[in-house]
C-alpha positions in Angstrom: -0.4 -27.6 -40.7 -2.1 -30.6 -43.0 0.0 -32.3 -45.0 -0.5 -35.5 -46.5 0.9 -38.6 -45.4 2.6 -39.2 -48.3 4.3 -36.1 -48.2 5.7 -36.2 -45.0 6.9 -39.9 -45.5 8.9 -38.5 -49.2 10.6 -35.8 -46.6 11.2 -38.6 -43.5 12.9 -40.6 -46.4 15.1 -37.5 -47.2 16.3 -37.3 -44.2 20.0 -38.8 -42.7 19.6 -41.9 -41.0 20.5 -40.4 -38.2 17.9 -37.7 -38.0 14.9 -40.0 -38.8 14.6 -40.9 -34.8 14.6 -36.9 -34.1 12.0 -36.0 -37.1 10.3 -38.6 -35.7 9.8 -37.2 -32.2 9.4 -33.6 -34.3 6.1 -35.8 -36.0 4.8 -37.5 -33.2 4.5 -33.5 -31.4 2.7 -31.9 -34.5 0.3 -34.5 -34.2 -0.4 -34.0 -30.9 -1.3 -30.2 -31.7 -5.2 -29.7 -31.8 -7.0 -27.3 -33.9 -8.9 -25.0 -31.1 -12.2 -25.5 -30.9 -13.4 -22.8 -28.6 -12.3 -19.2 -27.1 -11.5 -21.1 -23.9 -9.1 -23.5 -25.5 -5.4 -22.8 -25.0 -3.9 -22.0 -28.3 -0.1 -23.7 -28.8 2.2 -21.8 -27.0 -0.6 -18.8 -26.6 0.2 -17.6 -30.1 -2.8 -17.2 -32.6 -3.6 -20.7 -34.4 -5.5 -19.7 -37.4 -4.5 -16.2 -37.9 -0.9 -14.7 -38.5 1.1 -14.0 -35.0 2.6 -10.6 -36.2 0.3 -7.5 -36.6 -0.8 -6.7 -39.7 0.2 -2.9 -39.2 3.9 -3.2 -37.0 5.0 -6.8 -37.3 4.9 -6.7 -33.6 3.8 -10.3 -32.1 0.6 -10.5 -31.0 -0.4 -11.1 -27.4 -3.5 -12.4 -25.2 -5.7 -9.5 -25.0 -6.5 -9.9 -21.1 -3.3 -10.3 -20.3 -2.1 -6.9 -21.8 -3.3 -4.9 -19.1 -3.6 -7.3 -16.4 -0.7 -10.0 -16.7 -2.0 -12.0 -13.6 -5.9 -12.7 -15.3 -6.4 -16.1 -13.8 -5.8 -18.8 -16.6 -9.7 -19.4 -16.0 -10.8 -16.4 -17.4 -8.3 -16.1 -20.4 -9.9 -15.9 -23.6 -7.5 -18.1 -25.6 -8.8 -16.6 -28.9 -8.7 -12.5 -28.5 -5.3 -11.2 -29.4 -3.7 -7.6 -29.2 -1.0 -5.9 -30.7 0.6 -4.5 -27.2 2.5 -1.8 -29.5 -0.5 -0.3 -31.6 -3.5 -1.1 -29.5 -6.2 -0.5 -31.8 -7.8 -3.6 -33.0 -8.5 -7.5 -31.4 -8.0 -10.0 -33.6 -9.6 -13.3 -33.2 -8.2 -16.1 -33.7 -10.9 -18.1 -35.8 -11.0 -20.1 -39.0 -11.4 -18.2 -41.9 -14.9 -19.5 -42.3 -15.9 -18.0 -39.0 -14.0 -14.8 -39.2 -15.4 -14.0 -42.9 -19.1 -13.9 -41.5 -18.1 -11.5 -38.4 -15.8 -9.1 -40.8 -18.6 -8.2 -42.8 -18.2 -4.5 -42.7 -15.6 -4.8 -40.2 -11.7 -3.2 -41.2 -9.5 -6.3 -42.3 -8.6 -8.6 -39.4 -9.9 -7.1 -36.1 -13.1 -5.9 -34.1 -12.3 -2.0 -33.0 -10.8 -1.7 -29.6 -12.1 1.4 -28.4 -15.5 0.0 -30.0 -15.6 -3.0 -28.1 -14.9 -0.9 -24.8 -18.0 1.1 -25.5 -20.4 -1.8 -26.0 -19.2 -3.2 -23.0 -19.3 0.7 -21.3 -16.0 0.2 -20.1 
């Protein structure tokens, strides 16, 4: 979320007196949000940052891939930026900016990496 200053001070000044201490709070907790700037960097609430939280197929949210099939993955070797659809299973989306994510979807479907490709790189 980036908008300008000036913009969020027109919508502060919108606001009821008595909500200005609250938005204010509201504020003060956006700014604290940092954009991720690796795959070992928690994402906000461990939904996707850059990229949609639904599936692009089902609507379903999106989940940490390693903890679909294993919901006790040590936090240590979560990596904050793969995410799963836990109802269709077919894809891992990463959660990159665009900028990053347009030079690895270069003859890639929309979106994601294969799942059952990625197992058998990794022979699993």
């Amino acid at each position: 979320m980036s908008l300008p200053k000036e913009e969020l001070h027109r919508l502060v000044d919108m606001l009821p007196e008595q909500n200005v201490a609250r938005a204010k709070r509201y504020l003060e907790r956006l700014v604290k949000i940092v954009q991720p700037e690796s795959a070992a960097m928690s994402r906000p609430h461990n939904k996707p940052f850059y990229i949609d939280p639904n599936c692009p197929k089902c609507g379903t949210t999106l989940v940490l891939a390693d903890f679909l099939d294993d919901p006790n993955t040590p936090w240590e070797n979560v990596w904050h930026d793969e995410f799963i659809c836990p109802v269709c299973r077919d894809y891992i989306y990463l959660d990159w900016p665009e900028s990053e994510r347009a030079a690895l979807n270069e003859g890639q479907e929309e979106g994601g990496v294969s799942w059952d490709e990625l197992k058998r790189e990794l022979d699993l």
